[in-house]
PDB file of N, H, CA, C and O in Angstrom:
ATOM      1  N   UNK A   1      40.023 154.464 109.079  1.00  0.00           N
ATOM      2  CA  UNK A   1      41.301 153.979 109.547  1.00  0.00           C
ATOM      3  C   UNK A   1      42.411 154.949 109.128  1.00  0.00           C
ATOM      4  O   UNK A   1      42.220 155.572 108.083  1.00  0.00           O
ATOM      5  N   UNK A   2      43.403 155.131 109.722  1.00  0.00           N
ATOM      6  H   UNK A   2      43.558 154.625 110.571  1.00  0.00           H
ATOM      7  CA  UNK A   2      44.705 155.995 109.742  1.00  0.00           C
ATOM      8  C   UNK A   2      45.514 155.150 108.477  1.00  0.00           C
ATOM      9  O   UNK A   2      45.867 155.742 107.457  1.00  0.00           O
ATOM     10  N   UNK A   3      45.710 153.955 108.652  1.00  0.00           N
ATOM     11  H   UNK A   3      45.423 153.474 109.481  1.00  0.00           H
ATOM     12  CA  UNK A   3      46.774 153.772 107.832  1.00  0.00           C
ATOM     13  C   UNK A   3      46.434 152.232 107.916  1.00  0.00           C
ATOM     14  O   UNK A   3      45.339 151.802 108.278  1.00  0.00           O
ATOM     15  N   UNK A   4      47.688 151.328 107.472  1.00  0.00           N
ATOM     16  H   UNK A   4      48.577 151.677 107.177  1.00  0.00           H
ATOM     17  CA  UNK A   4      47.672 150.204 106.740  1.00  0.00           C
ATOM     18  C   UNK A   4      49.265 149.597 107.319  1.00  0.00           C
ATOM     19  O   UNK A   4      50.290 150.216 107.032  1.00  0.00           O
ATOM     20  N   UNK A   5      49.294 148.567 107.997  1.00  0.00           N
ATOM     21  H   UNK A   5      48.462 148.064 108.230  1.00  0.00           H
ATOM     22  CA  UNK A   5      51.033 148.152 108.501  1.00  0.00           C
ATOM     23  C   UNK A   5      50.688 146.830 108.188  1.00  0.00           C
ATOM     24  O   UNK A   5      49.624 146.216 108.106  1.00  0.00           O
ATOM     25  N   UNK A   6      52.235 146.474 107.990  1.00  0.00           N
ATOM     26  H   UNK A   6      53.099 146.973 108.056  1.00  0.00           H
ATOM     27  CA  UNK A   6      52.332 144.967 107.328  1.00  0.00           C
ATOM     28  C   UNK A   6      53.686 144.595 108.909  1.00  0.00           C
ATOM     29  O   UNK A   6      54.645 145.229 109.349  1.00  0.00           O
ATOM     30  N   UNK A   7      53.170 143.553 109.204  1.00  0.00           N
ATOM     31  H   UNK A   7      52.390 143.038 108.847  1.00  0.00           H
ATOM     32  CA  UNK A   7      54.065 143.263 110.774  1.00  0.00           C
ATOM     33  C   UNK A   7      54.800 141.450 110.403  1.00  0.00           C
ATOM     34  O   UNK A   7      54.415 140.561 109.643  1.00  0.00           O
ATOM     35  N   UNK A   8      55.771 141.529 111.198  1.00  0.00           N
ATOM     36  H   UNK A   8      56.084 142.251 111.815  1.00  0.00           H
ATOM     37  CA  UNK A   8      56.440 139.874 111.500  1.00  0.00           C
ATOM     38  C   UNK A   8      56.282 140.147 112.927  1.00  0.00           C
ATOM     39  O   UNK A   8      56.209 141.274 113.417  1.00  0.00           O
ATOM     40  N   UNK A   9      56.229 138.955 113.611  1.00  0.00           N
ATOM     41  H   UNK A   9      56.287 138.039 113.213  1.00  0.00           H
ATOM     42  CA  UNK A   9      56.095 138.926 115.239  1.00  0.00           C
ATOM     43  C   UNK A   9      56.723 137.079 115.377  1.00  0.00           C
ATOM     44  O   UNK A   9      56.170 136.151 114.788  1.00  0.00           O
ATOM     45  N   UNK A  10      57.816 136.940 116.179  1.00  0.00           N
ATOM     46  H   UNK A  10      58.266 137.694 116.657  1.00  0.00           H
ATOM     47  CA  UNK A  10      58.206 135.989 116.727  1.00  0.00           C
ATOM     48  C   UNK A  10      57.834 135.698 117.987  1.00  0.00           C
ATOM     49  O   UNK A  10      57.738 136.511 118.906  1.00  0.00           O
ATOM     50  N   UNK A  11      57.604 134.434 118.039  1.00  0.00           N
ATOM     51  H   UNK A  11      57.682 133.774 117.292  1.00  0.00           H
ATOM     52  CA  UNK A  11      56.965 134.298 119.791  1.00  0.00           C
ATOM     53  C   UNK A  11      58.189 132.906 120.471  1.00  0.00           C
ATOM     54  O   UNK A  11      59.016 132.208 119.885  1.00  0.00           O
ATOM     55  N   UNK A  12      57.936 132.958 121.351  1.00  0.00           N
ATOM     56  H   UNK A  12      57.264 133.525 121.827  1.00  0.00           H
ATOM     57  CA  UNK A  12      58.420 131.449 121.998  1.00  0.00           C
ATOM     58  C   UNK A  12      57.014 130.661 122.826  1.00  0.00           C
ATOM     59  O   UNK A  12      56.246 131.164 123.646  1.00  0.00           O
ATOM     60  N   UNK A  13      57.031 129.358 122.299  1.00  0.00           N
ATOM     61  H   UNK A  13      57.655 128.950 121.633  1.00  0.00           H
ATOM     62  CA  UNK A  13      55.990 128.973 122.528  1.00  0.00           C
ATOM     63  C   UNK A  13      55.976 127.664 123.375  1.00  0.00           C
ATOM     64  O   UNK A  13      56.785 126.847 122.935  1.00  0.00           O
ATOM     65  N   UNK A  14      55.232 127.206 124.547  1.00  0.00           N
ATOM     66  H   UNK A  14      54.575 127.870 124.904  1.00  0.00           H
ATOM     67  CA  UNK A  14      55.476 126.066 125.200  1.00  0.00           C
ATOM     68  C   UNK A  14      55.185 125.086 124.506  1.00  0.00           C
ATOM     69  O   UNK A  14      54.532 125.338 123.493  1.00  0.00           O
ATOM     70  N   UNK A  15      55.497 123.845 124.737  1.00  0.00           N
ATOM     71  H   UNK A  15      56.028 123.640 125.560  1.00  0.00           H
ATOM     72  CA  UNK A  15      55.511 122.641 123.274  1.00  0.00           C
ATOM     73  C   UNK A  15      55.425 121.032 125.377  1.00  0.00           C
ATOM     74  O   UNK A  15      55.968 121.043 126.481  1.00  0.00           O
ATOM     75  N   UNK A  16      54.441 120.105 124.657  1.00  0.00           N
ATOM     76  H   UNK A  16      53.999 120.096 123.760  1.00  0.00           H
ATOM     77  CA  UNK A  16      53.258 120.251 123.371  1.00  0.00           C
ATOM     78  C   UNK A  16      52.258 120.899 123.669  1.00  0.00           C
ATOM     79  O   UNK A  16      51.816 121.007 124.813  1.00  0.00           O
ATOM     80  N   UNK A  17      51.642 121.565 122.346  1.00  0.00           N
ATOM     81  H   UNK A  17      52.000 121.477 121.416  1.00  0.00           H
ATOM     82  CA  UNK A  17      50.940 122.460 122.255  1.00  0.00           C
ATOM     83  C   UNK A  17      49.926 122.591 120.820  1.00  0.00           C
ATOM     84  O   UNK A  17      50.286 121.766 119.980  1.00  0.00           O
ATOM     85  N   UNK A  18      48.913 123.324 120.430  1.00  0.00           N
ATOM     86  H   UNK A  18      48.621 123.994 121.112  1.00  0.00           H
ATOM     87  CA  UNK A  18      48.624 123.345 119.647  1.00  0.00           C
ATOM     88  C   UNK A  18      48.686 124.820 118.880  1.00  0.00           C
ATOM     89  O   UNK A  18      47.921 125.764 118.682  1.00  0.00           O
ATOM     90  N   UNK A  19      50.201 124.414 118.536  1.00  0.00           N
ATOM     91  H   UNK A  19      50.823 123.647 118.697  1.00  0.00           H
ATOM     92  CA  UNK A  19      51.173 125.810 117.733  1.00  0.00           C
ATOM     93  C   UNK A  19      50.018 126.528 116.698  1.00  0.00           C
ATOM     94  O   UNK A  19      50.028 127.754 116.812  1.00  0.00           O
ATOM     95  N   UNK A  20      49.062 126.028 115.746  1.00  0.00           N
ATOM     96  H   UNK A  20      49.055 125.032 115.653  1.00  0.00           H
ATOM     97  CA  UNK A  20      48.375 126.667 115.048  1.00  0.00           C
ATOM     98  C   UNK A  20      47.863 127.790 116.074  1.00  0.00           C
ATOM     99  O   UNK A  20      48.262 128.925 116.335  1.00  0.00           O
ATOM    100  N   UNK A  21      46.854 127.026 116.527  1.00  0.00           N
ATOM    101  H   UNK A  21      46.529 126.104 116.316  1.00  0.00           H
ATOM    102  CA  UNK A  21      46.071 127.777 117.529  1.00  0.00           C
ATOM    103  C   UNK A  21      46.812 128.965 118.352  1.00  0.00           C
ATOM    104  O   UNK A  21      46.160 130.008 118.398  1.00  0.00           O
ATOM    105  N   UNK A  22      47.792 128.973 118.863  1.00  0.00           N
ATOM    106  H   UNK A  22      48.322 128.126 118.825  1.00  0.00           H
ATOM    107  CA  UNK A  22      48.164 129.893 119.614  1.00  0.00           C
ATOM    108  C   UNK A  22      48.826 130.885 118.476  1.00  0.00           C
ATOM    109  O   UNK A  22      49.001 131.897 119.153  1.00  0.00           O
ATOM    110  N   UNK A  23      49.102 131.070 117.703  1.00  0.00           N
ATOM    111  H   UNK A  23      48.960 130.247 117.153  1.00  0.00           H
ATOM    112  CA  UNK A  23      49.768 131.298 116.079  1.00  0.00           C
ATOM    113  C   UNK A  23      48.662 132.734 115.817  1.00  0.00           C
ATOM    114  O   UNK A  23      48.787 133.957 115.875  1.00  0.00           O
ATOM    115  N   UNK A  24      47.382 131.602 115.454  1.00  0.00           N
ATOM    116  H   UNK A  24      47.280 130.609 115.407  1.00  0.00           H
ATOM    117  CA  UNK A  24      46.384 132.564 115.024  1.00  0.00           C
ATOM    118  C   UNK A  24      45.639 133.440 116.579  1.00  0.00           C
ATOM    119  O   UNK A  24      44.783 134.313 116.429  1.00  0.00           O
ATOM    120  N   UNK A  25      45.943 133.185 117.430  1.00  0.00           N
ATOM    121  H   UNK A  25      46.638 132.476 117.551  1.00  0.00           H
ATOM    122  CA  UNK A  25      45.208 133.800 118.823  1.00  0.00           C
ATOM    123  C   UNK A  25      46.526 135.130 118.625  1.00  0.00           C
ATOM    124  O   UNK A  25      46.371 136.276 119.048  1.00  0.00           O
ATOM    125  N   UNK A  26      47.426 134.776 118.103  1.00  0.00           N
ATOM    126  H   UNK A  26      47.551 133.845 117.760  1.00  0.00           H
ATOM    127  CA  UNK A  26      48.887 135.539 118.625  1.00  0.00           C
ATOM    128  C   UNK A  26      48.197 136.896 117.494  1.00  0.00           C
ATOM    129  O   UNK A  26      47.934 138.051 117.827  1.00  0.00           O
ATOM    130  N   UNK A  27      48.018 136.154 115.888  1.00  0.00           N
ATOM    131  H   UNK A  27      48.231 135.215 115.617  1.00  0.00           H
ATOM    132  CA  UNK A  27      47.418 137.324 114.803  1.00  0.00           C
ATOM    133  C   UNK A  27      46.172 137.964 115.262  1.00  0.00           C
ATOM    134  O   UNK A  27      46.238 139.153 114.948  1.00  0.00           O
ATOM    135  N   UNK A  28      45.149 137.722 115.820  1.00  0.00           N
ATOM    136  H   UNK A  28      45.094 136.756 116.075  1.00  0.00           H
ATOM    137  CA  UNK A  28      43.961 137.967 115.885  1.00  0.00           C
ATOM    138  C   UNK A  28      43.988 139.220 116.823  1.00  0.00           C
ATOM    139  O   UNK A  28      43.562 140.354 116.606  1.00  0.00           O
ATOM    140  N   UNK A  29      44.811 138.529 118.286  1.00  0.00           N
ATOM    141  H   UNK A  29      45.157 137.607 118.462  1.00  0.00           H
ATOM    142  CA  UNK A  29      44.971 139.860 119.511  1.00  0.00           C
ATOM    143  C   UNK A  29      45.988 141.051 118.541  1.00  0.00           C
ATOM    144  O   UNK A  29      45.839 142.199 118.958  1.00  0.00           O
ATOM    145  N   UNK A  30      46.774 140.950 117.578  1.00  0.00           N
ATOM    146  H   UNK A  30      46.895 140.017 117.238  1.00  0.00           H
ATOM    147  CA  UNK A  30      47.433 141.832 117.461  1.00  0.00           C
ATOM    148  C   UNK A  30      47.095 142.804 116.658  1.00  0.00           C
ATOM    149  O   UNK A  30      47.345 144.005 116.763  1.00  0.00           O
ATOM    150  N   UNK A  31      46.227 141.957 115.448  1.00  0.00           N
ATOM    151  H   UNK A  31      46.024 140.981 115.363  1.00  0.00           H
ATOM    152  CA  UNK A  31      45.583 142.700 114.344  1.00  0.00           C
ATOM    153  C   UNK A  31      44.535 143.530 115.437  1.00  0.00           C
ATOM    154  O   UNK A  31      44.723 144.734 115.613  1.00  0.00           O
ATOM    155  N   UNK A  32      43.500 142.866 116.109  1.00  0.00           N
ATOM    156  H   UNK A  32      43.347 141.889 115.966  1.00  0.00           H
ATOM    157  CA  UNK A  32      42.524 144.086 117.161  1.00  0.00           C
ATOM    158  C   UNK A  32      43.407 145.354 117.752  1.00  0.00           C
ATOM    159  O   UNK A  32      43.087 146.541 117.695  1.00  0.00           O
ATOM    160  N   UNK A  33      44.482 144.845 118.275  1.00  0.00           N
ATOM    161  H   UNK A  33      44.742 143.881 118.321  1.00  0.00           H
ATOM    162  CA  UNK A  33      44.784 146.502 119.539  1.00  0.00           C
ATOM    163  C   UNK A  33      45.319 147.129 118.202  1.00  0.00           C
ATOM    164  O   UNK A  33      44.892 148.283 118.156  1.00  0.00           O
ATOM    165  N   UNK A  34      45.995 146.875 117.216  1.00  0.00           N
ATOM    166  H   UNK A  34      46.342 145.937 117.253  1.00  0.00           H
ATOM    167  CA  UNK A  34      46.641 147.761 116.430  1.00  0.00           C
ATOM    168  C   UNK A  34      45.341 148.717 115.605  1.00  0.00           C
ATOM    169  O   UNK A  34      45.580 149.846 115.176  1.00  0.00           O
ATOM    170  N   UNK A  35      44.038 148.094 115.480  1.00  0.00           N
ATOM    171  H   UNK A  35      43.844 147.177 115.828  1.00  0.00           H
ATOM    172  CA  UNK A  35      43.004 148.756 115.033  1.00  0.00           C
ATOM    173  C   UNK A  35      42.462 149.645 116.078  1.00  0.00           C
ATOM    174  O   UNK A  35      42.250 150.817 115.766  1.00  0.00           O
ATOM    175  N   UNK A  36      42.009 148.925 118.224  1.00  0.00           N
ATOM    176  H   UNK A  36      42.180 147.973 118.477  1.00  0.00           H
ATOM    177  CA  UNK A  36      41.907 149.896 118.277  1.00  0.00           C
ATOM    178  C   UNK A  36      42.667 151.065 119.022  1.00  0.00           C
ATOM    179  O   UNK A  36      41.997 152.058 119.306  1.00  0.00           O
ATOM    180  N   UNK A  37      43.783 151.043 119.306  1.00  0.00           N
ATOM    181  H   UNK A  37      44.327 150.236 119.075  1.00  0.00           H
ATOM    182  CA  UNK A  37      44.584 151.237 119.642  1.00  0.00           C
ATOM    183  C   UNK A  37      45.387 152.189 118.849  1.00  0.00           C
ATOM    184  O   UNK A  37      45.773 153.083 119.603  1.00  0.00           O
ATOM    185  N   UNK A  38      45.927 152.421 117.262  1.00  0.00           N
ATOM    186  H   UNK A  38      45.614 151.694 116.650  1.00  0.00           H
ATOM    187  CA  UNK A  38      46.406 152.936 116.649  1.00  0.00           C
ATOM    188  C   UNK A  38      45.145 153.244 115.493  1.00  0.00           C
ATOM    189  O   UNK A  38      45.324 154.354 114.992  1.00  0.00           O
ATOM    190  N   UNK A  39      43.984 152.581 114.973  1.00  0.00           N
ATOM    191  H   UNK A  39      43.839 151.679 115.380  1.00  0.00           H
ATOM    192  CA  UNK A  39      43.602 152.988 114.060  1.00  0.00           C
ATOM    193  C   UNK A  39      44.025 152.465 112.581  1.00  0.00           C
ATOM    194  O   UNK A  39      43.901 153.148 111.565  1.00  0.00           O
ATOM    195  N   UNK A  40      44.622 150.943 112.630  1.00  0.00           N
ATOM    196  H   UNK A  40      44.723 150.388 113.455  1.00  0.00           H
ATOM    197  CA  UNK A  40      45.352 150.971 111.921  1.00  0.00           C
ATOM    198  C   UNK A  40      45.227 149.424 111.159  1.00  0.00           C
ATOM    199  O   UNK A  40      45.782 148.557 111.834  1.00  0.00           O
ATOM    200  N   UNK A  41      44.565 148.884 109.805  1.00  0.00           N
ATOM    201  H   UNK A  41      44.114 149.589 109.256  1.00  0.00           H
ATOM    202  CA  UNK A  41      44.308 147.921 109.408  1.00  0.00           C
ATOM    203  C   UNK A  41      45.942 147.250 109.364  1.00  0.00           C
ATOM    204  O   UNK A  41      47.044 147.797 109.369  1.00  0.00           O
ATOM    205  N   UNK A  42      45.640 146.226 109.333  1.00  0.00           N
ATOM    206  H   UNK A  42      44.745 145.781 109.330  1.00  0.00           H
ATOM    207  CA  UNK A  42      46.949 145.073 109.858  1.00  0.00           C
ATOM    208  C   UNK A  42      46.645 144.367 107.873  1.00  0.00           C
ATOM    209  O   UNK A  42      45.754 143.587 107.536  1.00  0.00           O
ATOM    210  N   UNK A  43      47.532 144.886 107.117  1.00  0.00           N
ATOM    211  H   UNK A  43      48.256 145.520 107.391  1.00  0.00           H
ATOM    212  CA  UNK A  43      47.666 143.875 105.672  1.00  0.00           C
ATOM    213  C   UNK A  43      48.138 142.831 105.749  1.00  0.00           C
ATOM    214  O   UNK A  43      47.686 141.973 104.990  1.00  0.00           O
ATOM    215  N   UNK A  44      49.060 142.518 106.538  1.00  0.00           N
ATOM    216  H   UNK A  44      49.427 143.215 107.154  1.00  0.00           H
ATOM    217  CA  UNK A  44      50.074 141.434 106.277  1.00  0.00           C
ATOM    218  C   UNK A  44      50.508 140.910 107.818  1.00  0.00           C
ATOM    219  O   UNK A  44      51.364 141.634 108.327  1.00  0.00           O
ATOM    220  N   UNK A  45      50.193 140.103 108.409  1.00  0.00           N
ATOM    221  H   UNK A  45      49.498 139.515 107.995  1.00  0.00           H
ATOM    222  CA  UNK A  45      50.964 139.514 109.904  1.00  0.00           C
ATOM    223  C   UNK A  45      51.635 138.407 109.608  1.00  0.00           C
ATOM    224  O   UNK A  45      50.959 137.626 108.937  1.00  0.00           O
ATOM    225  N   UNK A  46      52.667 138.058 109.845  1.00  0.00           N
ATOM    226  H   UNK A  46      53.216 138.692 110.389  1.00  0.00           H
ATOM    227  CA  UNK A  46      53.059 137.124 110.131  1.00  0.00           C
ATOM    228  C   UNK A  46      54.434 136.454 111.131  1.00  0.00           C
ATOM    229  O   UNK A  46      55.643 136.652 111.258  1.00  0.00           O
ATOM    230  N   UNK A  47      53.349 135.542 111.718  1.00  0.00           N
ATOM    231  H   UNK A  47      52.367 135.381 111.615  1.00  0.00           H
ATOM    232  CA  UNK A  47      53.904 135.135 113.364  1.00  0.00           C
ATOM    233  C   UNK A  47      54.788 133.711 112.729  1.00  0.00           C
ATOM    234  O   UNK A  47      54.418 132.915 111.866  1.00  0.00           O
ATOM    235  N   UNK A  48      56.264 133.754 113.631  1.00  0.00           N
ATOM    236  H   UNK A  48      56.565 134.401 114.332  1.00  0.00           H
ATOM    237  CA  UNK A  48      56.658 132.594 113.286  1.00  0.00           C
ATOM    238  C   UNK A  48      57.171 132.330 114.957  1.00  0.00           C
ATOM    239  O   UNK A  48      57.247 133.167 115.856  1.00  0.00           O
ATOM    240  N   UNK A  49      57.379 131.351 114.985  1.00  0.00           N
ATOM    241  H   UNK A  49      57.317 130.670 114.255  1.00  0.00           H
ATOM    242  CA  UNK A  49      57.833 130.626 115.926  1.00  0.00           C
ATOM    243  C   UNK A  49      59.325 130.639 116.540  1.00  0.00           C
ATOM    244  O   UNK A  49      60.012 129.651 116.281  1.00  0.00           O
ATOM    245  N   UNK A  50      59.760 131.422 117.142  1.00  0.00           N
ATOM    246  H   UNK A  50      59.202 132.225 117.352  1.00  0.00           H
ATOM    247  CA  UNK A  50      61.158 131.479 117.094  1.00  0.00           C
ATOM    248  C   UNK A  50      61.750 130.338 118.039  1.00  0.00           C
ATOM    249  O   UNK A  50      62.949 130.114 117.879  1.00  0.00           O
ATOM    250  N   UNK A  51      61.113 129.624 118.952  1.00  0.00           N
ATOM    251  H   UNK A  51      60.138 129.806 119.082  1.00  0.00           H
ATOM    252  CA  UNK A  51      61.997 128.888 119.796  1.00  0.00           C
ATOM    253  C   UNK A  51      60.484 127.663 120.525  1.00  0.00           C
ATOM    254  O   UNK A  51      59.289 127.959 120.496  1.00  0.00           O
ATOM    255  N   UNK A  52      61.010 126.504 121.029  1.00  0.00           N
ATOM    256  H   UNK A  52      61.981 126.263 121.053  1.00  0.00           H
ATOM    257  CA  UNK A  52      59.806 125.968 121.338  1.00  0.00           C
ATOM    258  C   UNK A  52      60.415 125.304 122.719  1.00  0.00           C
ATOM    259  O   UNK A  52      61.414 124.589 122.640  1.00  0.00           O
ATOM    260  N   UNK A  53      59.755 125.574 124.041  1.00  0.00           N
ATOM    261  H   UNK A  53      58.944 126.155 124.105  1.00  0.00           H
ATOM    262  CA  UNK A  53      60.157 125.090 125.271  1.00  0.00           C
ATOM    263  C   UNK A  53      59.541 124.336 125.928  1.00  0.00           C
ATOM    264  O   UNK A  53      58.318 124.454 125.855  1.00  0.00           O
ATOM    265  N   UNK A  54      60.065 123.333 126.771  1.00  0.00           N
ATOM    266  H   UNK A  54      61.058 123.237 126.830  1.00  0.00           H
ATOM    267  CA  UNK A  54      59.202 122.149 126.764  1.00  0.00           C
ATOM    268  C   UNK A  54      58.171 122.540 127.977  1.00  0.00           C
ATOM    269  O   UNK A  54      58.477 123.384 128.820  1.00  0.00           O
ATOM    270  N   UNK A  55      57.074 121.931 127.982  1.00  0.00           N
ATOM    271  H   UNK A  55      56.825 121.246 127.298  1.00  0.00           H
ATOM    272  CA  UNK A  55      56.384 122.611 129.216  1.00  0.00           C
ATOM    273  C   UNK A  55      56.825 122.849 130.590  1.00  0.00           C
ATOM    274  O   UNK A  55      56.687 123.896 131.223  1.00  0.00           O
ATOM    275  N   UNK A  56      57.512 121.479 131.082  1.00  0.00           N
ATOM    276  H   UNK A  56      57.624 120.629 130.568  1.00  0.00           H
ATOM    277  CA  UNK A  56      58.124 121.024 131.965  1.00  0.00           C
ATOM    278  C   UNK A  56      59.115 121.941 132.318  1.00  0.00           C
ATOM    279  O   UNK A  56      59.133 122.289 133.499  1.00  0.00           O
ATOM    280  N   UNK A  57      60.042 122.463 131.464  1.00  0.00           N
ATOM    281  H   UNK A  57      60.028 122.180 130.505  1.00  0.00           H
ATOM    282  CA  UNK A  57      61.141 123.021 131.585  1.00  0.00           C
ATOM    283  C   UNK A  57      60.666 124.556 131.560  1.00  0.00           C
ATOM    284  O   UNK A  57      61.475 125.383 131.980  1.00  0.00           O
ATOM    285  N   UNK A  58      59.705 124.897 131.208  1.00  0.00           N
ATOM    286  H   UNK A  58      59.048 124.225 130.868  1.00  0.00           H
ATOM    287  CA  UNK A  58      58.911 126.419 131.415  1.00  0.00           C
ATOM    288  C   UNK A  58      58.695 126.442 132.494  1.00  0.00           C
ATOM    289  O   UNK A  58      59.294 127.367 133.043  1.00  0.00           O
ATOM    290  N   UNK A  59      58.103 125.863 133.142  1.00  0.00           N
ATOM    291  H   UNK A  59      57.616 125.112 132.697  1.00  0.00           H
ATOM    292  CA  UNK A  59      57.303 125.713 134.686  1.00  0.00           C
ATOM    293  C   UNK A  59      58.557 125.842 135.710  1.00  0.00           C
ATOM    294  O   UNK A  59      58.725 126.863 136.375  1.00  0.00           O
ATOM    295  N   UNK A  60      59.523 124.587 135.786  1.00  0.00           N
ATOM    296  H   UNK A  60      59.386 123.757 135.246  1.00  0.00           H
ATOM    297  CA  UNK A  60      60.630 124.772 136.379  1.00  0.00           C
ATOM    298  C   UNK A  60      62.056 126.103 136.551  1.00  0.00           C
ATOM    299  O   UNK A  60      62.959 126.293 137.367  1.00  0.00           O
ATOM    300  N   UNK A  61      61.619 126.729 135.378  1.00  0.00           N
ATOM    301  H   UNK A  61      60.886 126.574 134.716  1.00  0.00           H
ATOM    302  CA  UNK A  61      62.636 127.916 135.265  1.00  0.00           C
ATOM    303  C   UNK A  61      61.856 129.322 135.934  1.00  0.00           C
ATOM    304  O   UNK A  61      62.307 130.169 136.705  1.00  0.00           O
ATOM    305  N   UNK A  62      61.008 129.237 135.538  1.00  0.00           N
ATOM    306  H   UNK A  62      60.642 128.549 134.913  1.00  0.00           H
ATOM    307  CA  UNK A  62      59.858 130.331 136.153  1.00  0.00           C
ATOM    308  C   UNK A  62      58.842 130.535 136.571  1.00  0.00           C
ATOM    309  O   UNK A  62      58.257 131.615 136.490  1.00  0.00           O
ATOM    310  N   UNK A  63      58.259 129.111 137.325  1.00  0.00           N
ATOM    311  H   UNK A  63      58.734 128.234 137.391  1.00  0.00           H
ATOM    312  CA  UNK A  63      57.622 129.019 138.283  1.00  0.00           C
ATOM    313  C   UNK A  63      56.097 129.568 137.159  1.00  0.00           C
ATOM    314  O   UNK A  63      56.181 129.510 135.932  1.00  0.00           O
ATOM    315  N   UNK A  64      55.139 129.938 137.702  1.00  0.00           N
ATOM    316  H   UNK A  64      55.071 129.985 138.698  1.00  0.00           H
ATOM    317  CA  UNK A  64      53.834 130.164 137.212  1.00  0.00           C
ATOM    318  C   UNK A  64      53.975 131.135 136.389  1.00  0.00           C
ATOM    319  O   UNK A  64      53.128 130.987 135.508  1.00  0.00           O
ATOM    320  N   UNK A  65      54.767 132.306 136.155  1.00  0.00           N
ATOM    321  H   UNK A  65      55.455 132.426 136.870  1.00  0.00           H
ATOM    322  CA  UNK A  65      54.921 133.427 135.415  1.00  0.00           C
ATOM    323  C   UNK A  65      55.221 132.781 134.010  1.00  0.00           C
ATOM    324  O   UNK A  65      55.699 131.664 133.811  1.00  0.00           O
ATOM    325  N   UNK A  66      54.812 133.783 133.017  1.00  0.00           N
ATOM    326  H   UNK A  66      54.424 134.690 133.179  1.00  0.00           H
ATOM    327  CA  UNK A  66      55.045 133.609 131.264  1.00  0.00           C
ATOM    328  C   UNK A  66      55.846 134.440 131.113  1.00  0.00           C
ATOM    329  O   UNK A  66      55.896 135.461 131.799  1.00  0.00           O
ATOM    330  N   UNK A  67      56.652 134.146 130.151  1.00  0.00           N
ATOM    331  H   UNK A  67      56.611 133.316 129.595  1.00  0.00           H
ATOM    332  CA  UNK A  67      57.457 135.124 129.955  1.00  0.00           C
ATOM    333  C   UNK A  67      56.845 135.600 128.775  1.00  0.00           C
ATOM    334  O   UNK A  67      56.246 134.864 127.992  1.00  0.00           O
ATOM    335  N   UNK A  68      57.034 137.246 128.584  1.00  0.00           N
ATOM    336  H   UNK A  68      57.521 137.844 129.221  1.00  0.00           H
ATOM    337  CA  UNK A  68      56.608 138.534 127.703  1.00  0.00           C
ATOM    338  C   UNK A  68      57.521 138.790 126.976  1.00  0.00           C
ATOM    339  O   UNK A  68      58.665 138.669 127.413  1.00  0.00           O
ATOM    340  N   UNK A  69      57.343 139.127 125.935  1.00  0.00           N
ATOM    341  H   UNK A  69      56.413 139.226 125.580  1.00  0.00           H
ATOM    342  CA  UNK A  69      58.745 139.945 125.344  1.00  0.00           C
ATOM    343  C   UNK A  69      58.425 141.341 124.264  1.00  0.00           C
ATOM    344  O   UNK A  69      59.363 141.985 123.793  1.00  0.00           O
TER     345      UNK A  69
END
């Protein structure tokens, strides 16, 4: 491995939901591409939750698309 990064990552997440789960899916995909992708062990992730939108009101603002950020 190249190196060693310690990351924060905020998401917005549709609610209800099962926030763990998508939490650790959010650490898992990020810790992989940063290994293979950069080469690079992930020490420290941590994902917090920055905003929570209701499903209903996701769907209605933007139709089938997710928003990325």
């Amino acid at each position: 491995m190249l190196g060693e990064v310690r990351m924060h990552i905020a998401v917005e997440l549709g609610y209800p939901s099962d926030i763990g789960a998508q939490c650790a899916a959010v650490r898992r995909e990020v810790i992989e591409r940063l290994r293979r992708w950069a080469g690079m062990d992930v020490s420290e992730l941590t994902v917090s939750v920055e905003r929570l939108h209701s499903v209903h009101s996701v769907h209605s603002r933007h139709g089938d698309r997710e928003r990325v950020r």
